[in-house]
C-alpha positions in Angstrom: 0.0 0.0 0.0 2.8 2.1 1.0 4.4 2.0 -2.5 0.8 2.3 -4.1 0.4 5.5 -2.3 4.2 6.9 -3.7 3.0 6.0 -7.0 -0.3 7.9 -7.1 1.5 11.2 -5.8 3.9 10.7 -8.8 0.8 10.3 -10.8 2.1 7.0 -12.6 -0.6 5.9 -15.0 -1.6 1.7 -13.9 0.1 0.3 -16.6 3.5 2.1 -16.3 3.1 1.3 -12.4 2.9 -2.8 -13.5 6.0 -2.0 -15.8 8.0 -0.4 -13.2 7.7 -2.9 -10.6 8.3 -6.0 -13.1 11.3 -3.9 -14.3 12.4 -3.8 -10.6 12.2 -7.7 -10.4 14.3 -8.4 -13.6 17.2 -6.2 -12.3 17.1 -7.8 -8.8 17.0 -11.5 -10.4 19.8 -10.4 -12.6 22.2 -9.2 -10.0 21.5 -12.4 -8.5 22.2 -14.6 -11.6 25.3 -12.6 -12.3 26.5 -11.5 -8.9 29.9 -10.4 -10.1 28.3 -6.8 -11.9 29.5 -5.4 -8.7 32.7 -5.7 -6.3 30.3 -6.0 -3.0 28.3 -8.8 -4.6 31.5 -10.9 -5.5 33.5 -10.2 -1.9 30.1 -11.7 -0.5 30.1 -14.5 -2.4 34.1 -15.6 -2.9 34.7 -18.8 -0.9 36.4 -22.2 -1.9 33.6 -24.5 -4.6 31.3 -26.5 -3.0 33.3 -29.4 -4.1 36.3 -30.5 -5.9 34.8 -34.5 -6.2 33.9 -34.5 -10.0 37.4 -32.6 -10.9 39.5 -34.8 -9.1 37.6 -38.1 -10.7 38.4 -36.4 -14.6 41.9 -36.2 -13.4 42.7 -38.8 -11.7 43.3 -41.6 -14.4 45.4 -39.3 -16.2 47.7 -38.7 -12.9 50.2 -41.8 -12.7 52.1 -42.9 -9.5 56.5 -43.7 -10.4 58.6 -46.0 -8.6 62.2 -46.2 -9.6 65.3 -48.5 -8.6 68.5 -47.0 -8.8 71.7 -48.6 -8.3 74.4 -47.2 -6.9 78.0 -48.3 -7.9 81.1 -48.6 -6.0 81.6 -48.2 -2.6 77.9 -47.3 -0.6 77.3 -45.6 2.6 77.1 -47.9 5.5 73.6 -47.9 6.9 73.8 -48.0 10.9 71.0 -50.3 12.4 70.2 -47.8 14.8 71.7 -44.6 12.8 74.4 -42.6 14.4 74.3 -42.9 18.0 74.4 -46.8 17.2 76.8 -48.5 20.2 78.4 -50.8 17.5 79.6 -47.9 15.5 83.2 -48.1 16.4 83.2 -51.5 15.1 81.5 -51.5 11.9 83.7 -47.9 11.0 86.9 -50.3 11.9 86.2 -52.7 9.5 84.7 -50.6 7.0 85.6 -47.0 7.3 81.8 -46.4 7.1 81.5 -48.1 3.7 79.9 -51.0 2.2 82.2 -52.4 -0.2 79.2 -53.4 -2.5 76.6 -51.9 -4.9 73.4 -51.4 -3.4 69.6 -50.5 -4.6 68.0 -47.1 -4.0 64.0 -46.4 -4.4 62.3 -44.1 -4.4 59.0 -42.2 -4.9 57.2 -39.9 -7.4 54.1 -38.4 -9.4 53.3 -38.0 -13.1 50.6 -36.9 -15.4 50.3 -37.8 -18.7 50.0 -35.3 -21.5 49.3 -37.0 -24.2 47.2 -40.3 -26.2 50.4 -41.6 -27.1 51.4 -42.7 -23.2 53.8 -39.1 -23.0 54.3 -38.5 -19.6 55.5 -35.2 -17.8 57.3 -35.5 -13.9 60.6 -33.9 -12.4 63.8 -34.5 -13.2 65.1 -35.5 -10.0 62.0 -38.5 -9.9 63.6 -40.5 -12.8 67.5 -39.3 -12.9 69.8 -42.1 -13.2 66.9 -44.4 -12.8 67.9 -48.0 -13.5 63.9 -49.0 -13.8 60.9 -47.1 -13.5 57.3 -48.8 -13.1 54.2 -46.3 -13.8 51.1 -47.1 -11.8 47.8 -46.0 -13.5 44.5 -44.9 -11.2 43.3 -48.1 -12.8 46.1 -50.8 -11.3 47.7 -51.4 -14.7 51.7 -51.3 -14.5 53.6 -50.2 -17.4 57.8 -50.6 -17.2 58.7 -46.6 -18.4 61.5 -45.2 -20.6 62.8 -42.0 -20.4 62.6 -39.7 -23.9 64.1 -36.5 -22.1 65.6 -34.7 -19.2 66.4 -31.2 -18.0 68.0 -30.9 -15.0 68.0 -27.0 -15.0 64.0 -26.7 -15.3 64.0 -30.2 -13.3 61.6 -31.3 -15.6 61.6 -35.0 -17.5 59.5 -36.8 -20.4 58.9 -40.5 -19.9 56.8 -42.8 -22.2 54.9 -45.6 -21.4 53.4 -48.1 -24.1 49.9 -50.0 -24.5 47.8 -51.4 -27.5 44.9 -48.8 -26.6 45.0 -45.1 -26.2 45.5 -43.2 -23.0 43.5 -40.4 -21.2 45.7 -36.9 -21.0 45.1 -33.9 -18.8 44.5 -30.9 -20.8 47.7 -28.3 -20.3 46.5 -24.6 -19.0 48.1 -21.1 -19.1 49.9 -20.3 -16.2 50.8 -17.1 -17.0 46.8 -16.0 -16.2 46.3 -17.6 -12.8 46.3 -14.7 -10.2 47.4 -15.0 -6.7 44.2 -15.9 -4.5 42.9 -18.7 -7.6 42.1 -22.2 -5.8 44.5 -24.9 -7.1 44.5 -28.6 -6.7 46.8 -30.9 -6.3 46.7 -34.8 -7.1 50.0 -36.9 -6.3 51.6 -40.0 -4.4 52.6 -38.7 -1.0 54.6 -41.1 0.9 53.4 -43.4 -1.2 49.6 -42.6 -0.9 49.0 -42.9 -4.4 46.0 -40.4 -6.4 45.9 -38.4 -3.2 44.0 -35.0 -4.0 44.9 -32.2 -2.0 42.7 -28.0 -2.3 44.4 -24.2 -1.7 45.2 -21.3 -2.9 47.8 -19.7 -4.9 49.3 -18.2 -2.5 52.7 -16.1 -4.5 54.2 -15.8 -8.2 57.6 -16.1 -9.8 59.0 -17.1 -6.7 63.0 -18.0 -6.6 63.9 -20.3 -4.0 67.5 -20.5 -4.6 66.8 -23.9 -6.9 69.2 -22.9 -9.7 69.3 -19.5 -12.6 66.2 -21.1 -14.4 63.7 -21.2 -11.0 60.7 -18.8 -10.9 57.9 -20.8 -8.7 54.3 -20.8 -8.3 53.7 -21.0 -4.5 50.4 -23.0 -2.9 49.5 -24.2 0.5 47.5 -27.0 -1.4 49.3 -29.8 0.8 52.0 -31.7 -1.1 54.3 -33.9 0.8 57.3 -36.3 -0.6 56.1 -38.4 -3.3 54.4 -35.3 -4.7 57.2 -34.1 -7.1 56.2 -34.4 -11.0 52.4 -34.4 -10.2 49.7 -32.0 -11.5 48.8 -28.5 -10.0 45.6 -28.0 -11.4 43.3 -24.9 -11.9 39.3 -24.7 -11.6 38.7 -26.0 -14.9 41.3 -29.3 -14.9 43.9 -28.1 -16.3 47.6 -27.9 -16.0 48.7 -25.1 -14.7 52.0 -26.2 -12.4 54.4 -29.5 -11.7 54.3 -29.7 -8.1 58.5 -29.6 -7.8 59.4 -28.8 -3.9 58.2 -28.2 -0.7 59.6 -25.7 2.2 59.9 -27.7 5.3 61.5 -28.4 8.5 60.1 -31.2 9.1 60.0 -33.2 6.1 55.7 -32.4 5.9 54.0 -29.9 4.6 53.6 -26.8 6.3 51.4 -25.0 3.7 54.3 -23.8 1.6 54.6 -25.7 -1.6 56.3 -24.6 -5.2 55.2 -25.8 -8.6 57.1 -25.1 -12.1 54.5 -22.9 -14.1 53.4 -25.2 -16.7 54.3 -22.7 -19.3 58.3 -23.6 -19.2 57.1 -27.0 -19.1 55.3 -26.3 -22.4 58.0 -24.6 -23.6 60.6 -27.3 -23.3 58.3 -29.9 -24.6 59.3 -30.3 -28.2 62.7 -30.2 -26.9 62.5 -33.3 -24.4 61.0 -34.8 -27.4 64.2 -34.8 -28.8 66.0 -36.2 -25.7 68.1 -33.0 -25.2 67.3 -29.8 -24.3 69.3 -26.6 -25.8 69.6 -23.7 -24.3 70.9 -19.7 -25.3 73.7 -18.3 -24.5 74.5 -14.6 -23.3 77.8 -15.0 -21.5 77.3 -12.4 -18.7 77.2 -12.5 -15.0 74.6 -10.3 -13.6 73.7 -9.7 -9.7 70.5 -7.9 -8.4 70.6 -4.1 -8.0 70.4 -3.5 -4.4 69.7 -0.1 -3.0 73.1 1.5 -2.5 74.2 -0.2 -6.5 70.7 1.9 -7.3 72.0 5.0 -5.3 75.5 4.9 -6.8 74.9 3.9 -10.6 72.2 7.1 -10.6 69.5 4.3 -11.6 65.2 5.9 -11.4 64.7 1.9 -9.9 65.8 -1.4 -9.2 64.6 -2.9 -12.0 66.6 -4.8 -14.4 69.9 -6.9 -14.2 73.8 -5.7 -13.2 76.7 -6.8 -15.2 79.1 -7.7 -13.3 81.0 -9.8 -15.6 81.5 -10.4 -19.1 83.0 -13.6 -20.5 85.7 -12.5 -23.2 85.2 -14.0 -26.8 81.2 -14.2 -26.0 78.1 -13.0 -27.5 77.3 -10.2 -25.1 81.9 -9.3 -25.4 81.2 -9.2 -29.4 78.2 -7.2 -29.4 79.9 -4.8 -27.1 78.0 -4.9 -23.6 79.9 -3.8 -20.9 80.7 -4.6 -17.6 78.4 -2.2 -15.2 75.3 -2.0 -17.8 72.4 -2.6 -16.6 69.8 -4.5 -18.7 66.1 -3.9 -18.9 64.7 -5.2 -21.5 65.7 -8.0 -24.0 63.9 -9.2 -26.6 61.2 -6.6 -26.0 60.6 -8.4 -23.1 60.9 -6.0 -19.8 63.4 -7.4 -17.3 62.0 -6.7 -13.8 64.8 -8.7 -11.5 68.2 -10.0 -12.0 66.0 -13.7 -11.9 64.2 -13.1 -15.1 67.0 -12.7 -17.7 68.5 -16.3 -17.6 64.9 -18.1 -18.1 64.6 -15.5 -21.1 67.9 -16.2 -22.5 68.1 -19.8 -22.1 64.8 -20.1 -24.0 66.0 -18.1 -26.5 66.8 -20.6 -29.8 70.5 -20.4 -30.7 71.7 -17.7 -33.6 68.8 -15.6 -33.0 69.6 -11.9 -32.9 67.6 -10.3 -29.9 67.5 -6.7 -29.1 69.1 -6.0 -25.5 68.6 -2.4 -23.9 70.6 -1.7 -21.2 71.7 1.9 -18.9 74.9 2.6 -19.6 75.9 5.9 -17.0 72.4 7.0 -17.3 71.3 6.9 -20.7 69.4 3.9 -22.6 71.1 1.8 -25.4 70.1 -0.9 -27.3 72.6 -3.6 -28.3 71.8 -6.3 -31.0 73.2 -10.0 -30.1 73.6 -13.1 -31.8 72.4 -15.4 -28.8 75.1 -18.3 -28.3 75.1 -22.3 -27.2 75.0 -22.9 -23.7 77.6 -25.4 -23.1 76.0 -27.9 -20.7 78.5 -29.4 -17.9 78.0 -32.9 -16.4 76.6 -33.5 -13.0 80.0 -35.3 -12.6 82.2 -32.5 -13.5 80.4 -30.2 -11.0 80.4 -32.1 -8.3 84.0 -33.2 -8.4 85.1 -29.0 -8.5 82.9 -28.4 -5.9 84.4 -31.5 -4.0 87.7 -30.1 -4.6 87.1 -26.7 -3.8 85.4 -27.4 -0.7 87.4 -30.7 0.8 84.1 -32.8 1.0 81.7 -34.6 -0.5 77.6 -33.7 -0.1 74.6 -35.4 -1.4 70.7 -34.7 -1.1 69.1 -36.1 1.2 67.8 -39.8 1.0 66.3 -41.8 3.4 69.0 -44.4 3.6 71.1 -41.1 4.2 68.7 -40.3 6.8 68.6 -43.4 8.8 72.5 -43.8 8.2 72.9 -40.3 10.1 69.7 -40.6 12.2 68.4 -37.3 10.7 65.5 -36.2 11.1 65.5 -33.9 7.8 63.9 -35.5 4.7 64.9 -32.5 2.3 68.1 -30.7 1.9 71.8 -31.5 1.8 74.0 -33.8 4.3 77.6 -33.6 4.3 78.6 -37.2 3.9 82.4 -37.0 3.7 85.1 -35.0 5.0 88.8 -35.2 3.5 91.3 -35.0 6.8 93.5 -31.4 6.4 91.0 -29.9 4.1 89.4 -26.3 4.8 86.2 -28.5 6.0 87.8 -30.5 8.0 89.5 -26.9 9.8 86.0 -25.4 10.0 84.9 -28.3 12.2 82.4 -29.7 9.5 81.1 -33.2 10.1 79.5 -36.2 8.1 76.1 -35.7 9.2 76.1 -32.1 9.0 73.0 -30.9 7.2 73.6 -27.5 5.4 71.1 -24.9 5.7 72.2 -21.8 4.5 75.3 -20.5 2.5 76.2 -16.8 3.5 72.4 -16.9 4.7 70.8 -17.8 1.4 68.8 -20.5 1.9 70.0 -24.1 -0.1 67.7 -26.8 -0.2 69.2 -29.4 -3.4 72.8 -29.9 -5.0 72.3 -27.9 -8.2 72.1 -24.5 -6.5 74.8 -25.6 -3.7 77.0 -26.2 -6.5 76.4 -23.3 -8.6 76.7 -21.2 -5.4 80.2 -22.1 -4.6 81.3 -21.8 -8.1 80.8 -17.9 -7.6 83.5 -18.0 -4.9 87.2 -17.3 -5.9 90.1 -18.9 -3.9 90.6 -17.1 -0.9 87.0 -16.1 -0.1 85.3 -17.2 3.3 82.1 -18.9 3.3 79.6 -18.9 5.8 77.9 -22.1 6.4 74.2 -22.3 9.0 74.7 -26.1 9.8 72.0 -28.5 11.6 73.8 -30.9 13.7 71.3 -33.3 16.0 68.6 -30.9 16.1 70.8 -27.6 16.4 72.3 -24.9 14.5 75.8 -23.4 14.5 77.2 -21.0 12.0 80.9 -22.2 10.7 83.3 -20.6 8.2 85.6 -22.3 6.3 88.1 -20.7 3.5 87.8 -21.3 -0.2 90.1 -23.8 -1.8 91.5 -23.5 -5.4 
């Protein structure tokens, strides 16, 4: 009556009265159908989806479960019965100097997804590397023996095939470039052996570098992924492929809600090359370092954008195409380079012989620089880890768990010191096998590839510092650099 009465004084004739108040309906039941017109209507309705059930049965055939055997020659670590406080220790180290003078078997753990009809299937590197046998697991309980097609150690991304007379199911492979911090993510994998486990979060952080090597720029998600994880699917609203769930930050070996996943972009972009078995990558032939404050303040710079030269390497495409040592690059390719972290992922993706366009700062003023982009010459694992070996005087290794019951840790992740060569700069600075390296010169290290490529940036001389977890506590040591 109320509104009747409103009407009337407006002197609204009956039939634009019936129009009015049917128009008022429709606009009502539209913001309701569509409640994201407005910002209040979608901050009252944001929350996780009802449920995940009828994503997680689409992708779970196509997520596989891998079990590898590897077998590891020479002279093996002796495995304590009751790890390092065992009371027949002195004897067993008498007789065998803490070795086993015999090849032993190693297994381990890990999480595919295939990509493809053929039986193409996508994990990490460090799931199949130097695998002796590897055994798929399907959601269905077929087994399928696997060979490998390709491996990149850098990206820590492989391609493994699996064969069968019928076709198989693949999971569709997103853009992660357009997920947005905030977007709910699962996660479907074989934690501790808890095979087509599916696990819900958020993203929770982009382009995240976690000290994993020049080529690591993360997504971050406290979906829960555990070990066993590595090489399964992060996957996006719609089911599809939008991470490889890679590493987990943990003191404890469990999740704690911080998880990382390679954006499934670089993945994508790799592809045709781990189809080929080998992965090339571009050359620049520059050292570069982040511009801190005070290198802003003192090289005149508007921000901290870009990437510092601090190095060039004579004779190579960035020496002939006359880069200097001090420039600071922003863009390359016509790609803008926000951090020191962005430029090797852009060059090493770059194919070889292309000429790019690199602008750098040069005392203030913008240049551009053409290049004719190099080969990178790859280096075997072997080769790095006997100069870092050397240069150190001892020998580390990533965790395992027959390193962890060997030195009763209680670490799953990370890097043990295993060996210590008597006299060496290690030995001085009190390091012991069992040691579990945390931090170098307080950047967090977590896997061998970034412990190694850390210590190659020291010249002879320099003192490291070295946080150190020995039975549950930590102790900074230094120890000088060797040649």
């Amino acid at each position: 009556m109320k509104h009747e009465k409103i009407f009337c004084k407006n002197k609204v004739k009956p039939g634009v009265k019936l129009y009015f108040v049917v128009a008022i309906f429709l606009i009502v039941g539209a913001l309701s159908l569509f409640p994201c017109a407005t910002g209040a209507f979608c901050a009252a309705q944001a929350g996780p989806p009802a449920s995940f059930a009828q994503l997680a049965k689409q992708a779970s055939p196509s997520v596989v479960n891998i079990s590898t055997v590897k077998v590891v020659k020479g002279r093996g670590q002796l495995v304590l019965p009751f790890g390092q406080d065992d009371p027949f220790r002195d004897f067993f180290e008498r007789f065998f100097g803490n070795q086993v003078p015999r090849n032993f078997k190693q297994q381990s753990l890990g999480t595919g997804f295939i990509i493809d009809e053929q039986g193409f299937i996508l994990t990490n590197n460090h799931v199949v590397e130097k695998a002796n046998e590897i055994k798929v697991k399907l959601a269905d309980g077929r087994e399928f023996k696997a060979k490998v097609i390709g491996r990149d150690s850098k990206s820590d991304l492989a391609l493994i095939k699996i064969d069968s007379g019928t076709p198989f199911k693949p999971l569709p492979l997103g853009d992660s470039e357009k997920l947005e911090v905030g977007d709910w993510v699962i996660a479907i994998g074989n934690p501790f052996g808890l095979g087509n486990t599916v696990t819900a979060g958020i993203v929770s952080a982009k382009y995240r570098h976690i000290g994993a090597g020049s080529y690591d720029n993360f997504i971050q998600t406290d979906a829960s992924i555990n070990p066993g994880n590595s090489g399964g699917p992060l996957l996006d609203t719609e089911g599809r492929v939008i991470g490889i769930n890679t590493a987990i930050y943990s003191q404890s070996g469990g999740s704690i809600g911080i998880g990382f996943a390679i954006p499934v972009n670089i993945a994508k972009d790799l592809l045709p090359q781990l189809k080929k078995g080998k992965v090339v990558r571009g050359w620049l032939g520059v050292m570069i370092q982040k511009i801190t404050p005070d290198l802003r303040k003192k090289f005149g710079l508007a921000s901290a954008k870009g990437a510092l030269v601090a190095d060039i390497t004579p004779g190579g495409p960035a020496d002939k195409a006359g880069i200097q040592r001090g420039d600071v690059i922003v863009t390359y390719d016509g790609r803008e380079v926000k951090e020191m972290n962005d430029l090797p992922y852009l060059v090493g993706a770059t194919p070889v012989g292309k000429k790019v366009v690199v602008e750098v700062i040069r005392r203030g003023k913008r240049k551009e620089i053409q290049v004719k982009i190099g080969k990178l010459k790859e280096e075997t694992e072997e080769e790095a880890a006997q100069e870092a070996n050397q240069r150190l005087g001892m020998r580390v290794e990533e965790i395992t768990p027959e390193l962890a019951r060997t030195f009763g840790l209680s670490e799953t992740r990370g890097l043990v010191v295993v060996e210590v060569e008597p006299g060496s700069s290690a030995s001085g600075a009190g390091l012991r096998p069992g040691d579990v390296i945390v931090e170098v010169d307080q950047a967090p290290i977590t896997n061998l590839k970034a412990f190694k490529q850390k210590i190659r940036s020291y010249k002879p001389g320099d003192t490291v510092l070295l946080l150190v977890s020995r039975r549950g506590a930590t102790l900074y040591l230094t120890l000088k650099m060797e040649g």
